[in-house]
MARVOVO-251020 format. One record per residue (C-alpha): x, y, z; residue in one letter; chain. Coordinates in nm, 4 decimals. Layout:
! MARVOVO-251020
<site xx="X" yy="Y" zz="Z" rest="A" kette="A"/>
...
END
This chain:
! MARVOVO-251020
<site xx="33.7560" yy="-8.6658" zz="8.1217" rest="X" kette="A"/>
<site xx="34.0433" yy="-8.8441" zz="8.3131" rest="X" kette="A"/>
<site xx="34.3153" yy="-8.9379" zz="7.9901" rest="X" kette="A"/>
<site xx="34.2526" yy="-9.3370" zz="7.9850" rest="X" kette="A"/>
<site xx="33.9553" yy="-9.3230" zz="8.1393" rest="X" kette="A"/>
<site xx="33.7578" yy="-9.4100" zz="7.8404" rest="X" kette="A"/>
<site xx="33.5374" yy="-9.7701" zz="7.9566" rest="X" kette="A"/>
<site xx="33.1944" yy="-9.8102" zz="7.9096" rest="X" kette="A"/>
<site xx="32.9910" yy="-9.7276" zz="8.2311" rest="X" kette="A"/>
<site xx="32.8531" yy="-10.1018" zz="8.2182" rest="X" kette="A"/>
<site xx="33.1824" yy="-10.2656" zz="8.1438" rest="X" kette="A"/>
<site xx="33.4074" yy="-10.0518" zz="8.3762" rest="X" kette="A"/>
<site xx="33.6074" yy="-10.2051" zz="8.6775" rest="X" kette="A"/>
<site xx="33.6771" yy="-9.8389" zz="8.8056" rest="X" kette="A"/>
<site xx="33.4629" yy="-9.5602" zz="8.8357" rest="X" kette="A"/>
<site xx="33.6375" yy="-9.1961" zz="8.8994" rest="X" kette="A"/>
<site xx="33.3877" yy="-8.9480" zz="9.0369" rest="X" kette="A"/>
<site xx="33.4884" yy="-8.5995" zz="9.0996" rest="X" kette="A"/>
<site xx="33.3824" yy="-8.4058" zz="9.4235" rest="X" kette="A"/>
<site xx="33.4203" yy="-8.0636" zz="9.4283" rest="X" kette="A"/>
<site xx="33.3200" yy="-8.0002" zz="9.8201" rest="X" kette="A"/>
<site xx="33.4875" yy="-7.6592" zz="9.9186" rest="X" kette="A"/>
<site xx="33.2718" yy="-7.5229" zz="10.2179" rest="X" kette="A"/>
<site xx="33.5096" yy="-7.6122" zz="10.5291" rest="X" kette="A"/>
<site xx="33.8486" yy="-7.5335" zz="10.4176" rest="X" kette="A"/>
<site xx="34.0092" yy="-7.3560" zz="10.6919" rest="X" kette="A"/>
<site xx="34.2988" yy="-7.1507" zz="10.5471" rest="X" kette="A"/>
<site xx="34.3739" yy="-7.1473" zz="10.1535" rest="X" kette="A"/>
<site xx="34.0286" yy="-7.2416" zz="9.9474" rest="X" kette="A"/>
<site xx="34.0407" yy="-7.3680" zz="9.5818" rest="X" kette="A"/>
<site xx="33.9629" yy="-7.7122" zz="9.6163" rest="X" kette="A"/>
<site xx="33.6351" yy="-7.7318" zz="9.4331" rest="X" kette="A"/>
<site xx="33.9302" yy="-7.6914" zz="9.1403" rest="X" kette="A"/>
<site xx="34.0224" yy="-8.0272" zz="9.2604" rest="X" kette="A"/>
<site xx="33.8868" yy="-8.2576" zz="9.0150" rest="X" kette="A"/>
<site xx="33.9109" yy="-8.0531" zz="8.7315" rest="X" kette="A"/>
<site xx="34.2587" yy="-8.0063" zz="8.7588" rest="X" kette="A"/>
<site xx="34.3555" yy="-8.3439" zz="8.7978" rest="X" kette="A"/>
<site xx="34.2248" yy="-8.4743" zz="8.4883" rest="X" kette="A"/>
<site xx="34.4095" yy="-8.1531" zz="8.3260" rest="X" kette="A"/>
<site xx="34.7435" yy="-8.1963" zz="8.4528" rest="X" kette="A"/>
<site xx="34.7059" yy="-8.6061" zz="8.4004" rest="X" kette="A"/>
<site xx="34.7322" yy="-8.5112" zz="7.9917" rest="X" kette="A"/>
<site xx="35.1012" yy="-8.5589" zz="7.9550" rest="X" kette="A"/>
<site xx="35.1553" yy="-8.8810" zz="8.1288" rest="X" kette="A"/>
<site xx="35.2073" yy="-9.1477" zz="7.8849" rest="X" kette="A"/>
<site xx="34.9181" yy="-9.4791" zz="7.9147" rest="X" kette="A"/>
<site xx="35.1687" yy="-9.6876" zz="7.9154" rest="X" kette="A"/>
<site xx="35.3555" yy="-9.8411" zz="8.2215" rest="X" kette="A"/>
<site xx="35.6098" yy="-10.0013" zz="8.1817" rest="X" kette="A"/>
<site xx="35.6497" yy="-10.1450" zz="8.5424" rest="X" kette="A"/>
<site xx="35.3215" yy="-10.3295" zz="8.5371" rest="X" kette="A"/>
<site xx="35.3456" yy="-10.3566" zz="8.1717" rest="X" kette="A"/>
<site xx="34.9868" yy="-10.2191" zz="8.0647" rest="X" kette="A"/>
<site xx="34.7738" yy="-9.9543" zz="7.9822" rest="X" kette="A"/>
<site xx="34.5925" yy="-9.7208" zz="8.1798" rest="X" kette="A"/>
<site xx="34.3685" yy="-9.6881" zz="7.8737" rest="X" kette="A"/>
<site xx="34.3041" yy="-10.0440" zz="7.9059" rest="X" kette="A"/>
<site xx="34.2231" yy="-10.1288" zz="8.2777" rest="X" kette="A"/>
<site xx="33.8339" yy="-10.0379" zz="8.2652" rest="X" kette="A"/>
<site xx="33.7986" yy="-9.7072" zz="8.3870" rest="X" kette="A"/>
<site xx="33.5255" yy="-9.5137" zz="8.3539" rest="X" kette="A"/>
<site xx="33.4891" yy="-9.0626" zz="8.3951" rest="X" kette="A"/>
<site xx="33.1560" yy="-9.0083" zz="8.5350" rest="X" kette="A"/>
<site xx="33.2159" yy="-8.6665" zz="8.5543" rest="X" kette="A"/>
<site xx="33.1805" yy="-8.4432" zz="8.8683" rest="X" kette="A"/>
<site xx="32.8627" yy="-8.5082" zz="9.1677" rest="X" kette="A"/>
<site xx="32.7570" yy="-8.0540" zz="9.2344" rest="X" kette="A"/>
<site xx="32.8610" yy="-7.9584" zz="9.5266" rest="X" kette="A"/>
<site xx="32.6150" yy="-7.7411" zz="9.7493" rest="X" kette="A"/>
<site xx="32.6948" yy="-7.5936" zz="10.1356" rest="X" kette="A"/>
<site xx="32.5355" yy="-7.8546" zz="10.3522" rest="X" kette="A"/>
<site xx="32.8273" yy="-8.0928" zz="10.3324" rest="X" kette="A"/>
<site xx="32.6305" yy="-8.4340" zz="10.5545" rest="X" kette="A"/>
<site xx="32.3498" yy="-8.3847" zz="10.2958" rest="X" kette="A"/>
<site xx="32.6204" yy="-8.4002" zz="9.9984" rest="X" kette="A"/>
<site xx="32.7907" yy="-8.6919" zz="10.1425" rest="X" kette="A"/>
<site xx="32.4764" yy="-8.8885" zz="10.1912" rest="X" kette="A"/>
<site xx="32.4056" yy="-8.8013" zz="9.8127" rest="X" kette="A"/>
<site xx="32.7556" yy="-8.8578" zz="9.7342" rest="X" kette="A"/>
<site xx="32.8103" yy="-9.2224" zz="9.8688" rest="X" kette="A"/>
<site xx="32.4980" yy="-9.3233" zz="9.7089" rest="X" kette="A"/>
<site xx="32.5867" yy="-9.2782" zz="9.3746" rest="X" kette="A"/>
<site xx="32.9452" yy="-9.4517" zz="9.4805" rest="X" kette="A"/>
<site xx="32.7685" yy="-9.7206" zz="9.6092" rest="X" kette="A"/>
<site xx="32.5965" yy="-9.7984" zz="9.2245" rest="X" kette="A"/>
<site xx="32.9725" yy="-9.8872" zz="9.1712" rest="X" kette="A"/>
<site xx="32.9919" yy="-10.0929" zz="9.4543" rest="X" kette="A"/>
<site xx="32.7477" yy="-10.2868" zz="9.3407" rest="X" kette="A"/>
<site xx="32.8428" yy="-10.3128" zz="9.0097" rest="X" kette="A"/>
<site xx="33.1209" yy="-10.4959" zz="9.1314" rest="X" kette="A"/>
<site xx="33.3695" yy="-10.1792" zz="9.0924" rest="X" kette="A"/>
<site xx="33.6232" yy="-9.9822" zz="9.2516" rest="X" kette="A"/>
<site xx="33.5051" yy="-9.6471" zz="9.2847" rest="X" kette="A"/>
<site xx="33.7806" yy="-9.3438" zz="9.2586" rest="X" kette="A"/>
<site xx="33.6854" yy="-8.9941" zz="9.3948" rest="X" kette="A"/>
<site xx="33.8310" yy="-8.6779" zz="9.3066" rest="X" kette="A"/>
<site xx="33.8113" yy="-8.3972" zz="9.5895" rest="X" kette="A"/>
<site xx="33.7675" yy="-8.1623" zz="9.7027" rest="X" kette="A"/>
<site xx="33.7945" yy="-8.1024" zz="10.0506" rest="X" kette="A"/>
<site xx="33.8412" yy="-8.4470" zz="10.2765" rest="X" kette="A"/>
<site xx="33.5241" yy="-8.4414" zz="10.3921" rest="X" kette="A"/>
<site xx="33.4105" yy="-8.6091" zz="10.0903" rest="X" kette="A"/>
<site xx="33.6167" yy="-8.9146" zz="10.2011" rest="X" kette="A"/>
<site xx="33.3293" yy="-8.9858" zz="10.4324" rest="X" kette="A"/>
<site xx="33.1206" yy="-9.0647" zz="10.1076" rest="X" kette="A"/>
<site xx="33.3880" yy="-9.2999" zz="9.9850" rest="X" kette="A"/>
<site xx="33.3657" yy="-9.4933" zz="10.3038" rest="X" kette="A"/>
<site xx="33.0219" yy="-9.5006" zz="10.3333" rest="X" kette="A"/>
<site xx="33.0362" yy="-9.6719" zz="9.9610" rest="X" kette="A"/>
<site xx="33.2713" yy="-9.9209" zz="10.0150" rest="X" kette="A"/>
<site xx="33.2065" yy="-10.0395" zz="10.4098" rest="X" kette="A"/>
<site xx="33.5455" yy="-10.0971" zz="10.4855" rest="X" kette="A"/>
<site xx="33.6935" yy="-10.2581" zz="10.7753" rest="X" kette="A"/>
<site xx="33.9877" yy="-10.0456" zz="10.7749" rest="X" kette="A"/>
<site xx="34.0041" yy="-9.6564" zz="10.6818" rest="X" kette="A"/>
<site xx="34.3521" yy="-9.6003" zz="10.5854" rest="X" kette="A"/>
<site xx="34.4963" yy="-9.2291" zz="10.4883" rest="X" kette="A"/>
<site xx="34.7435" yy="-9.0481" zz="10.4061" rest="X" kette="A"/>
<site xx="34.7513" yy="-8.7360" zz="10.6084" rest="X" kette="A"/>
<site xx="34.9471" yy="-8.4440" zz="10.7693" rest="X" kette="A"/>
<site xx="34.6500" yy="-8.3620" zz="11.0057" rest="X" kette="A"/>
<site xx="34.4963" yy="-8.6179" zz="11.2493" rest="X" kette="A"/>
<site xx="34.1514" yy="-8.5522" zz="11.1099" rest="X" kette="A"/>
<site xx="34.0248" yy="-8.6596" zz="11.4727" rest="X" kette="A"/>
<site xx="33.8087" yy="-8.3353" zz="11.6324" rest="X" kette="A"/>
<site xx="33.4951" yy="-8.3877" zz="11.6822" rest="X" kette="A"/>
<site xx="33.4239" yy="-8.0087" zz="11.5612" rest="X" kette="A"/>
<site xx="33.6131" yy="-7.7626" zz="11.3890" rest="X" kette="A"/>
<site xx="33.4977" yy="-7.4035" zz="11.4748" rest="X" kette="A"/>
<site xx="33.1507" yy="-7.5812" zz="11.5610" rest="X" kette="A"/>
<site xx="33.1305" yy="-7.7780" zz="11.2205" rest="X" kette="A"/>
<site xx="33.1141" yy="-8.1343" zz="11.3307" rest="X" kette="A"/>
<site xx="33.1706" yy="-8.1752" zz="10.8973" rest="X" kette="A"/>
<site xx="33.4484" yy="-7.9774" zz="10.9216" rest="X" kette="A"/>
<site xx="33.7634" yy="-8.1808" zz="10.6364" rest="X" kette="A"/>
<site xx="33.8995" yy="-8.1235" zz="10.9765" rest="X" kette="A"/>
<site xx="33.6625" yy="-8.3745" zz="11.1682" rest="X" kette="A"/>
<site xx="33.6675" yy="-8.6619" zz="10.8723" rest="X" kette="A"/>
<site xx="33.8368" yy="-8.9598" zz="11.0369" rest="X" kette="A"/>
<site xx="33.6475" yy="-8.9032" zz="11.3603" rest="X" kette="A"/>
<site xx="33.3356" yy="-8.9283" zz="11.1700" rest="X" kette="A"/>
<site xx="33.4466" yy="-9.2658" zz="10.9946" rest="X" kette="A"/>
<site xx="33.5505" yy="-9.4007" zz="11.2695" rest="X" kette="A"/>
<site xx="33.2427" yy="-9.2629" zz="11.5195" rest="X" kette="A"/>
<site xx="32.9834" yy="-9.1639" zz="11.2589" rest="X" kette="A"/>
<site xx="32.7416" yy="-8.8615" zz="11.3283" rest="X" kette="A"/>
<site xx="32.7337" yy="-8.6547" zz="11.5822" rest="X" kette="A"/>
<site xx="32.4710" yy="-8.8360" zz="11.8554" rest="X" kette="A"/>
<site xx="32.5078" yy="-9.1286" zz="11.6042" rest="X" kette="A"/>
<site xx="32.4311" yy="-9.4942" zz="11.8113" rest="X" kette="A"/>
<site xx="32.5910" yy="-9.7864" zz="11.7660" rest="X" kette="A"/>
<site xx="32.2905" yy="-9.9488" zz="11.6111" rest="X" kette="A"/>
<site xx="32.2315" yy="-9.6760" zz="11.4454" rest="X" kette="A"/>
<site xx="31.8915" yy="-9.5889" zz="11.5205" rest="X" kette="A"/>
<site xx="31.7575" yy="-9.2285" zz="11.4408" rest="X" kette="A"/>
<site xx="31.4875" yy="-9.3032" zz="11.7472" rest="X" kette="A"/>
<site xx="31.7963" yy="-9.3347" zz="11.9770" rest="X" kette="A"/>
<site xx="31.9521" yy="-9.0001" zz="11.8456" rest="X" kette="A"/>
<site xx="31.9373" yy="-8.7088" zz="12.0899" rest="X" kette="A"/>
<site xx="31.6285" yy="-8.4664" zz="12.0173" rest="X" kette="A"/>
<site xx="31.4983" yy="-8.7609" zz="11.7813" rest="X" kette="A"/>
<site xx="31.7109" yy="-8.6688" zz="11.5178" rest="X" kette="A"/>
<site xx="31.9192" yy="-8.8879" zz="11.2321" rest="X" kette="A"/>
<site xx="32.1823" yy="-9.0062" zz="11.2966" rest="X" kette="A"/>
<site xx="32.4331" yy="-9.2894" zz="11.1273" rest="X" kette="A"/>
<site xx="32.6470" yy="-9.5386" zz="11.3068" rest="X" kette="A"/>
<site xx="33.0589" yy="-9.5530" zz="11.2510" rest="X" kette="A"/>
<site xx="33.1409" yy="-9.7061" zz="10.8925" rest="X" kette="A"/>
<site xx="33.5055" yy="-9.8571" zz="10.9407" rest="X" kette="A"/>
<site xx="33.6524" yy="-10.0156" zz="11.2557" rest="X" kette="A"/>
<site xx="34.0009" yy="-9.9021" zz="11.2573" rest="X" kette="A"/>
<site xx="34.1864" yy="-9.6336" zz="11.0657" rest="X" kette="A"/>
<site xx="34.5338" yy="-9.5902" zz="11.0156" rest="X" kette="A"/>
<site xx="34.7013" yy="-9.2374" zz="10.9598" rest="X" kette="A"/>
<site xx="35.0155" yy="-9.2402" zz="10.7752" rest="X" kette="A"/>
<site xx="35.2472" yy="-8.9148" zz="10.8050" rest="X" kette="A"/>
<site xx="35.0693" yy="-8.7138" zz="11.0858" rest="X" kette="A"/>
<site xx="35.2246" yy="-8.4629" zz="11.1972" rest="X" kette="A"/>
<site xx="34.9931" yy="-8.2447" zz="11.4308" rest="X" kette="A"/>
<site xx="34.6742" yy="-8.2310" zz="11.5712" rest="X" kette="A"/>
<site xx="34.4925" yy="-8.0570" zz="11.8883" rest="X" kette="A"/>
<site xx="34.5254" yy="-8.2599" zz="12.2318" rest="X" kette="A"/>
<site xx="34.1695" yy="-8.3865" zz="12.1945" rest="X" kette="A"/>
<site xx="34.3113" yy="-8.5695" zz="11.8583" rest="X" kette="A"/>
<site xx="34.6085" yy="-8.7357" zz="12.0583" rest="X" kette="A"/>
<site xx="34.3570" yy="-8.8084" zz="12.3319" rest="X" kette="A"/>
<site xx="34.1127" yy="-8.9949" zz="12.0659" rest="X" kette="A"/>
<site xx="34.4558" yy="-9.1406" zz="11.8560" rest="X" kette="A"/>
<site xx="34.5187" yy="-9.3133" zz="12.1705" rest="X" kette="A"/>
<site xx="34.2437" yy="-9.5789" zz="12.1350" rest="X" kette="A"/>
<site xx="34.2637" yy="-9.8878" zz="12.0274" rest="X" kette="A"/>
<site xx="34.1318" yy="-9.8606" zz="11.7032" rest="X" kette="A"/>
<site xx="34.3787" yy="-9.5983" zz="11.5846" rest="X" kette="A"/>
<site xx="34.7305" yy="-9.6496" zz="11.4202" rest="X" kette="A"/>
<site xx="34.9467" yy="-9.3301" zz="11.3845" rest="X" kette="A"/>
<site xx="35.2688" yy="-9.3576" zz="11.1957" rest="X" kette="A"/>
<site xx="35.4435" yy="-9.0099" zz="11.1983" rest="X" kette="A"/>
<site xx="35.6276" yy="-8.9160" zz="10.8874" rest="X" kette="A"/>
<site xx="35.9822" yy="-9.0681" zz="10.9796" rest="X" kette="A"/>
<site xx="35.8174" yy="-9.4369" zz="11.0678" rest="X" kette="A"/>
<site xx="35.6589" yy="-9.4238" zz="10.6774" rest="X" kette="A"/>
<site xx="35.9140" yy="-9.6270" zz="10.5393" rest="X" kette="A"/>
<site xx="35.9134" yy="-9.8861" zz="10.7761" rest="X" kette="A"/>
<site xx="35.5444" yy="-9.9277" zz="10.7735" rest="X" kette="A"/>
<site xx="35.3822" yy="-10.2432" zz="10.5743" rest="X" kette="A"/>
<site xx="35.0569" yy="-10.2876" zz="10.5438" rest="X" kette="A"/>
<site xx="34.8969" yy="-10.6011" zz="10.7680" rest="X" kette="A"/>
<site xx="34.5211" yy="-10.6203" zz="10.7115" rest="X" kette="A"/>
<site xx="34.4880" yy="-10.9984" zz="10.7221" rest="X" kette="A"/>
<site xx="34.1495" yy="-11.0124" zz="10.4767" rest="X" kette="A"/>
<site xx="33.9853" yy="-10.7000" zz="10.6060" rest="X" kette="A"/>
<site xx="33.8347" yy="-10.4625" zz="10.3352" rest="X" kette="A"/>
<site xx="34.0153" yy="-10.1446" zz="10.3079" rest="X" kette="A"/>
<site xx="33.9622" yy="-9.8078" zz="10.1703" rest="X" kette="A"/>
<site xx="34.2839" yy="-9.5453" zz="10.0361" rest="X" kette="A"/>
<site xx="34.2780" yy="-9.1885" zz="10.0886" rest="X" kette="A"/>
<site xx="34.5421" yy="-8.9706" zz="10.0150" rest="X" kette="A"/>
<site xx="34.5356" yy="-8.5767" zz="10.1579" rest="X" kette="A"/>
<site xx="34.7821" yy="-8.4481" zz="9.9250" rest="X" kette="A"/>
<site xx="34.9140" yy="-8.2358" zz="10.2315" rest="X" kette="A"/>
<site xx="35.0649" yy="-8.5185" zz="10.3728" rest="X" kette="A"/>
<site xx="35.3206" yy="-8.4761" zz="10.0962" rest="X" kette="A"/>
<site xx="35.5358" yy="-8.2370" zz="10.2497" rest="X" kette="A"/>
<site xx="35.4947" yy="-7.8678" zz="10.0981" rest="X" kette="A"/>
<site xx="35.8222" yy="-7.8107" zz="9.9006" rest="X" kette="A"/>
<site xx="35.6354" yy="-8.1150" zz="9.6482" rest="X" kette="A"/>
<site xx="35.2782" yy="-8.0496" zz="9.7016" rest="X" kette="A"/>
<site xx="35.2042" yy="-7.6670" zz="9.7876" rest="X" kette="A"/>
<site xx="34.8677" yy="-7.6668" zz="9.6333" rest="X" kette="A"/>
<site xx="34.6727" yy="-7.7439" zz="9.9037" rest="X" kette="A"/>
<site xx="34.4644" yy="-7.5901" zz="10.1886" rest="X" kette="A"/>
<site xx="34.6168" yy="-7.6232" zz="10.4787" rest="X" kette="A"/>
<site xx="35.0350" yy="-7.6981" zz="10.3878" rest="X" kette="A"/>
<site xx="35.2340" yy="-7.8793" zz="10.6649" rest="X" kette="A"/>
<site xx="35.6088" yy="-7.8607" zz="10.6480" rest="X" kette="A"/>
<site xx="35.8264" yy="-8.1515" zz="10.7460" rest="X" kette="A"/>
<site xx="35.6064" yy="-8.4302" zz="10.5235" rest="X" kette="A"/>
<site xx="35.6572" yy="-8.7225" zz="10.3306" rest="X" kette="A"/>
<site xx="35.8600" yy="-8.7143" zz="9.9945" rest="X" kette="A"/>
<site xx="35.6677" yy="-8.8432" zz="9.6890" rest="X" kette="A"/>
<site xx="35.8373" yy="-9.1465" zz="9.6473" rest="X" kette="A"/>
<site xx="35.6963" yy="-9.2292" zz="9.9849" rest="X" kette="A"/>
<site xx="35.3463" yy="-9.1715" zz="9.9323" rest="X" kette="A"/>
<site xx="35.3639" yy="-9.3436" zz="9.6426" rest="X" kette="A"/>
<site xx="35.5146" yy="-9.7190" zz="9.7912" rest="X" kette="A"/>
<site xx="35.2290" yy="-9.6894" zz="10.0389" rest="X" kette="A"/>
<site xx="35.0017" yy="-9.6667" zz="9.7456" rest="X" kette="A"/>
<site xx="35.1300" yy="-9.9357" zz="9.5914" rest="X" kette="A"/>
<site xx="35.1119" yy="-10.1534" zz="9.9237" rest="X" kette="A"/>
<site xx="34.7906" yy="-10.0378" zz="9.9957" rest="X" kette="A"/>
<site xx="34.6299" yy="-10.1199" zz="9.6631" rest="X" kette="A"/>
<site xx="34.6116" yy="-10.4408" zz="9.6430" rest="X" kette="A"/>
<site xx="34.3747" yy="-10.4900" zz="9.9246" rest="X" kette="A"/>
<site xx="34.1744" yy="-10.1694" zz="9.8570" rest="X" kette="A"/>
<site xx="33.8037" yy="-10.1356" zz="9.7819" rest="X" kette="A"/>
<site xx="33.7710" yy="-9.7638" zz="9.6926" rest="X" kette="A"/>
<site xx="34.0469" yy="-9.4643" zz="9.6791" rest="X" kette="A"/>
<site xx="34.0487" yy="-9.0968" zz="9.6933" rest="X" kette="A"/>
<site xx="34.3170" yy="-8.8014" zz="9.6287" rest="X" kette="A"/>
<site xx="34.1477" yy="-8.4801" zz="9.8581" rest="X" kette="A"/>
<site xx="34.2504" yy="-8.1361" zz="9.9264" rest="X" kette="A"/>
<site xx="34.4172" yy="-8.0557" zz="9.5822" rest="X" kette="A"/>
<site xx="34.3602" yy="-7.6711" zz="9.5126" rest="X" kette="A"/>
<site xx="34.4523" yy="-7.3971" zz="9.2259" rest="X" kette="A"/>
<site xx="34.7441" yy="-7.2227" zz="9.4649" rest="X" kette="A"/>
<site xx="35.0490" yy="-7.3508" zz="9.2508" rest="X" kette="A"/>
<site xx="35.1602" yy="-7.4414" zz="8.9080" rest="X" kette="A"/>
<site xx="34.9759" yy="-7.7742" zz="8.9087" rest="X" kette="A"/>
<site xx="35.2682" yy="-7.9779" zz="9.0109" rest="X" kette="A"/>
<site xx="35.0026" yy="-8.0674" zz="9.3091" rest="X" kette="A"/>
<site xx="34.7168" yy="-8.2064" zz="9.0801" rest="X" kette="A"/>
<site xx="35.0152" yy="-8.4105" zz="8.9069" rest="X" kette="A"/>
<site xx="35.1677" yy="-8.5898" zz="9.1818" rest="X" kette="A"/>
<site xx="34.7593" yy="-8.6413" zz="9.2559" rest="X" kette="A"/>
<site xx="34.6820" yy="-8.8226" zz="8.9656" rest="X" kette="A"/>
<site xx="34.9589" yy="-8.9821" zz="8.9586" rest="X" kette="A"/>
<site xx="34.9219" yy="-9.1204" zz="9.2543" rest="X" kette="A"/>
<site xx="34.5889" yy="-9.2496" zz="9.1421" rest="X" kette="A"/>
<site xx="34.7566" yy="-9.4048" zz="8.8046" rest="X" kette="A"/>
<site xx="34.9548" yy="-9.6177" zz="9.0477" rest="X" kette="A"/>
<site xx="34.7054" yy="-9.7220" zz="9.2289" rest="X" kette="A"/>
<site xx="34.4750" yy="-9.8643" zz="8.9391" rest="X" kette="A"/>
<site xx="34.7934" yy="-9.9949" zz="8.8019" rest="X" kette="A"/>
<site xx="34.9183" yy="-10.1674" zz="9.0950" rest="X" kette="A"/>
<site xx="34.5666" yy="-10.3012" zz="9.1909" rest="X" kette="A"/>
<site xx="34.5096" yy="-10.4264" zz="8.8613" rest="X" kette="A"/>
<site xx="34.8504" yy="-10.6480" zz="8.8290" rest="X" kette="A"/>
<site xx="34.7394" yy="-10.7571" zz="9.1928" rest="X" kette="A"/>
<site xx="34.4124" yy="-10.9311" zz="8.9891" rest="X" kette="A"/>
<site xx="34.2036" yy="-10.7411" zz="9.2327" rest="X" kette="A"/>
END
């Protein structure tokens, strides 16, 4: 269990779910370990905080444990978002543990955000990855343009060779802290309905959503490697902690549903503690918001 997260399933205004998807990773595995070893390396941190004067212990979160993994990762995340989506409709915020981004997908699909905002070092924008359209490399293009031969009314008559397919499931996305990508990502970060803010324009960025719904992610590799090396696929030249966290904090407020992704077993578990600390702020922060 997640220390503090001790509510009543009925009664809770957060659900954390862990996701331990690890079938795409394309360079260091480990992050089935994800979940696991956030809730581990979350055991020191005092409940109290005193910024937001409360306790995490007292904000309504509920541990519903871990959703199996198996290998066909569009099959988990249709399972996936629908047990989210009981959250959703109890009227709370669900909080998912990865596991590899992909899973983010799920989140999205739960929530039905207007805007997909991440954290991220990578783009996320191919439309495959080494012919994996579900490749944690692919996960923003398939928020943002659904499933491959997907419609825009999202009818799985209209799909080529008759097959399923599901329509986009935010409008916009913003990627905080890219800091590479293929040319087929730059082509598609071009549109309209992407916002890329490299790592040095970070601290100037505030958050300007106007009402829409949004949903958090936060790749732990967009934390640059010297603070977060226990992750897949490390970029150097990322953001600093302190960083990632004041987005969080902006962010939270008008956020629907959160994830920390791509957390693996590759260091000392300073990684899985920046993670979950990252998601104490955010419950904090979003519950002296009143949201």
């Amino acid at each position: 269990m997640f220390p503090g997260a001790t509510a009543d399933r009925e009664a809770a205004d957060y659900v954390l779910v862990g996701a331990p998807l690890d079938v795409s990773t394309s360079f260091l595995p480990g992050a089935r370990f994800g979940p696991d070893r956030l809730r581990r390396f979350a055991e020191p941190f005092d409940d109290y905080d005193r910024r937001t004067d409360s306790r995490f212990s007292a904000l309504g979160v509920h541990d519903a444990g871990d959703v199996r993994a198996w290998d066909d990762a569009a099959e988990y995340v249709e399972y996936l978002a629908a047990t989210l989506r009981d959250a959703v409709i109890d009227d709370a915020c669900p909080l998912l543990l990865g596991g590899e981004h992909t899973v983010s997908a799920a989140g999205v699909r739960a929530v039905d955000p207007d805007v997909f905002v991440t954290l991220d070092a990578h783009l996320d924008l191919r439309e495959s990855f080494d012919g994996n359209p579900w490749s944690h490399a692919c996960v923003t293009r398939r928020i943002l343009d659904g499933d491959p031969g997907a419609v825009s009314n999202g009818d799985p008559g209209d799909a080529p060779d008759g097959g399923s397919s599901r329509p986009p499931t935010a409008d916009r996305a913003v990627i905080l802290g890219a800091r590479t990508g293929a040319p087929e990502e730059y082509e598609r970060a071009d549109a309209d309905d992407v916002t890329v803010v490299p790592p040095d324009a970070v601290a100037d960025w505030t958050p300007d959503f106007d009402g829409e719904r949004v949903y958090l992610s936060v790749d732990v590799d967009a934390v640059d490697p010297g603070f977060a090396p226990g992750t897949g696929t490390m970029e150097p030249f990322g953001l600093h902690p302190r960083q990632v966290r004041r987005v969080v904090r902006a962010v939270a407020p008008h956020a629907a549903g959160f994830d920390a992704v791509e957390v693996n077993d590759r260091d000392d578990g300073q990684t899985a503690a920046l993670a979950a600390k990252l998601l104490r702020e955010f419950v904090f922060e979003r519950a002296a918001a009143g949201d």
